[in-house]
C-alpha positions in Angstrom: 99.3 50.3 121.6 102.7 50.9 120.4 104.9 53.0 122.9 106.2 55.4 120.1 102.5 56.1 119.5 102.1 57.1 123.0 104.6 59.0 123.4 104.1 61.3 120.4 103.3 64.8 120.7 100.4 66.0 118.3 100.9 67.1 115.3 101.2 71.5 115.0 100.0 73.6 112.3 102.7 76.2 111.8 101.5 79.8 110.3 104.3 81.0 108.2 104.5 84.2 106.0 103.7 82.0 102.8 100.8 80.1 103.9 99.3 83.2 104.7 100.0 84.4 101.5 98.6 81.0 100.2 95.5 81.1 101.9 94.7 84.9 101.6 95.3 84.3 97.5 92.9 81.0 97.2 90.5 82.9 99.0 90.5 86.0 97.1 90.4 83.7 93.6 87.7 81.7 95.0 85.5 85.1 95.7 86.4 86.6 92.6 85.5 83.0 90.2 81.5 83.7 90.4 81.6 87.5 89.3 84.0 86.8 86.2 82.1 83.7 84.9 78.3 86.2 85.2 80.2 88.9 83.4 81.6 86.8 80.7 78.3 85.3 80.2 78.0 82.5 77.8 81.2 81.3 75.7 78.8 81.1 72.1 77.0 84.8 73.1 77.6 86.8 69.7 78.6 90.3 70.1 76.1 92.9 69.8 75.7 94.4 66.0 77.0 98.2 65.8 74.8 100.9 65.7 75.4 103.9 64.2 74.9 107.0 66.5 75.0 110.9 65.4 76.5 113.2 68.2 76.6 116.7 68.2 80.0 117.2 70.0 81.4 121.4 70.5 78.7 122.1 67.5 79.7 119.6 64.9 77.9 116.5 64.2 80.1 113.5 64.2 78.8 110.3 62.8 80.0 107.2 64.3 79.6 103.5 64.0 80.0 101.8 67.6 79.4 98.9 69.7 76.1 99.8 71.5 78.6 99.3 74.6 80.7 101.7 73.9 80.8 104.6 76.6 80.4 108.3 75.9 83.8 108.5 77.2 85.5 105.6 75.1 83.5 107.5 71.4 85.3 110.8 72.6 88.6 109.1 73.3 89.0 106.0 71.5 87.3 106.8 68.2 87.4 110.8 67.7 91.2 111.1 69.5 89.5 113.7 71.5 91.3 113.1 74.7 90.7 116.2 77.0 88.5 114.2 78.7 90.3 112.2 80.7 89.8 108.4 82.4 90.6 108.4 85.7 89.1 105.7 87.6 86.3 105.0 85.0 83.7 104.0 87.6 82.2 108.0 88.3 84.2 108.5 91.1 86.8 111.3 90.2 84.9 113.4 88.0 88.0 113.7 85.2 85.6 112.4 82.6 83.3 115.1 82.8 81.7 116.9 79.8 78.6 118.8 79.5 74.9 117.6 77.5 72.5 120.3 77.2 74.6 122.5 79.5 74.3 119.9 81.9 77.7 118.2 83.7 77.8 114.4 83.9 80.4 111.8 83.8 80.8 110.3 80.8 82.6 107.2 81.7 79.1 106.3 83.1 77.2 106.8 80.1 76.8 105.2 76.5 77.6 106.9 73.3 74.1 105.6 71.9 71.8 107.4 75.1 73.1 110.7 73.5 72.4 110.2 69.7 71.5 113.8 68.7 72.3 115.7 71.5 74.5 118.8 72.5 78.0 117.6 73.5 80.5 119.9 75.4 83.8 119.1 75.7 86.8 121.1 77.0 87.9 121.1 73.6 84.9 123.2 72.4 85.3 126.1 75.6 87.7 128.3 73.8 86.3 131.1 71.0 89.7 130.3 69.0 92.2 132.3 71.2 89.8 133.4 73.5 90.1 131.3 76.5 86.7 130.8 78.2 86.3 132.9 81.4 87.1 129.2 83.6 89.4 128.4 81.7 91.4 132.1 82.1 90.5 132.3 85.7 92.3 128.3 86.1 95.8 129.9 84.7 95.4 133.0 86.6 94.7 131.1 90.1 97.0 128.2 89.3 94.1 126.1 89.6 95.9 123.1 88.4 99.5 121.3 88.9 99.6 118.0 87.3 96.6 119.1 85.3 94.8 115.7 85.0 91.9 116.8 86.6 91.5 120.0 85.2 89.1 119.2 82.1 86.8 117.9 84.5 87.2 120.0 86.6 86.6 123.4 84.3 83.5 121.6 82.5 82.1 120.6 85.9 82.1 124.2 87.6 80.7 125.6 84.2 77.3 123.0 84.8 77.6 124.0 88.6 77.4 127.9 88.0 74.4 127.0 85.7 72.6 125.1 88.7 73.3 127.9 90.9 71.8 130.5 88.8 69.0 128.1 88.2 68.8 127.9 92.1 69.7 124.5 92.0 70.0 124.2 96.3 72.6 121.8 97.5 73.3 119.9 100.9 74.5 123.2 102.5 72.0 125.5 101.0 71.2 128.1 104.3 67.6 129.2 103.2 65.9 126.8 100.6 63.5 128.9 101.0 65.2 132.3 99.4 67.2 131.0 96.6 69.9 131.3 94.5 72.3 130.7 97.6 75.4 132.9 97.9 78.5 131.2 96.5 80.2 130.7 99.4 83.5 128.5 99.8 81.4 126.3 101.4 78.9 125.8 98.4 81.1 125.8 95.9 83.3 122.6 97.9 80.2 120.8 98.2 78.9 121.5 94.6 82.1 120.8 93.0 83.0 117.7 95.5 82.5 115.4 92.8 85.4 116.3 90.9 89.1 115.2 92.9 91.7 116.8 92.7 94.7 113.8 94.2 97.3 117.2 94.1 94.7 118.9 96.4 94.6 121.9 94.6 91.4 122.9 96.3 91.8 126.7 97.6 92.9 127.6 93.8 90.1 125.7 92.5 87.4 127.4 94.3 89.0 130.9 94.1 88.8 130.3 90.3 85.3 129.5 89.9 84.5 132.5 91.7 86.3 134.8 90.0 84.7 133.4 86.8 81.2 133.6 88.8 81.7 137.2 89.5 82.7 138.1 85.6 79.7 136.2 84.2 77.1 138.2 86.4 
């Protein structure tokens, strides 16, 4: 054996900044490869055909022609410019997006236009009696229920389905007595009821104070 083969010390693997960087990036393409090639499906998949889909949205019946994929959110957004109801992290997490169908809250980021052909649509835009703020909507200014205001659509149209569930005695996870309902708004009821909807400038304590001022005027 040759002495300068002998005498050679092993070869070293040295962990720099980049090859960490390298490695972490391979790996997180490699992971993500699978899910993008299911969700694109196949290359010569034709589009759905549009559908057309009649929604009754703050009391007038809009008409629209959509991609059977479209969201609710995307109809109100994208195609009637009604943009009150905001995207926020379009996966039903934040709550901006909600909106009210047959007086009941939901997110519509998480819904298709085309589940709600015919149905009762409430926006924020449709709250007001023409300069009449509704009583939420008063008791939000007069609380200061909002600072960047992102939120506050959702927010508004959420507590106005959650007042509906408690005078329905809709119990929630920190209900006392299930036994005796309605439950007592409480601060404590209305967090939990309305911890759907976030609120990243943590207005919270207005928030709650809001609702029940507007839950005491509307008994």
């Amino acid at each position: 054996m040759d002495e300068s083969e002998t005498n050679s010390e092993p070869n070293t693997f040295e962990v720099t900044r980049r090859t960490v960087i390298e490695t972490g990036t391979t790996a997180l393409l490699l992971a993500a490869l699978p899910r993008a090639a299911l969700a694109a499906g196949p290359a010569d998949e034709p589009p759905p055909p549009p559908v057309t889909v009649d929604l009754q949205i703050n009391g007038r019946l809009r008409s629209l022609t959509l991609d059977p994929r479209t969201t609710l959110l995307d109809a109100l957004r994208e195609h009637l410019a009604m943009t009150g109801s905001k995207k926020g992290c379009d996966h039903g997490q934040c709550g901006a997006c909600t909106v009210l169908i047959d007086k009941r809250r939901i997110n519509s980021c998480l819904t298709l236009a085309v589940m709600h052909d015919g149905e009762s649509i409430t926006t924020i835009e449709g709250l007001a009696d023409r300069d009449h703020l509704h009583p939420l909507q008063a008791a939000f200014i007069e609380h200061d229920g909002f600072q960047c205001g992102y939120c506050t659509s959702g927010q508004i149209c959420s507590a106005i389905g959650m007042l509906a569930e408690s005078r329905q005695s809709v119990p929630s996870y920190v209900t006392a007595d299930l036994a005796n309902p309605p439950a007592k708004l409480t601060d404590a009821e209305i967090r939990e009821r309305m911890s759907g909807n976030i609120c990243r400038c943590a207005a919270y304590p207005n928030i709650v104070a809001a609702i029940k001022q507007a839950a005491g005027r509307s008994t």
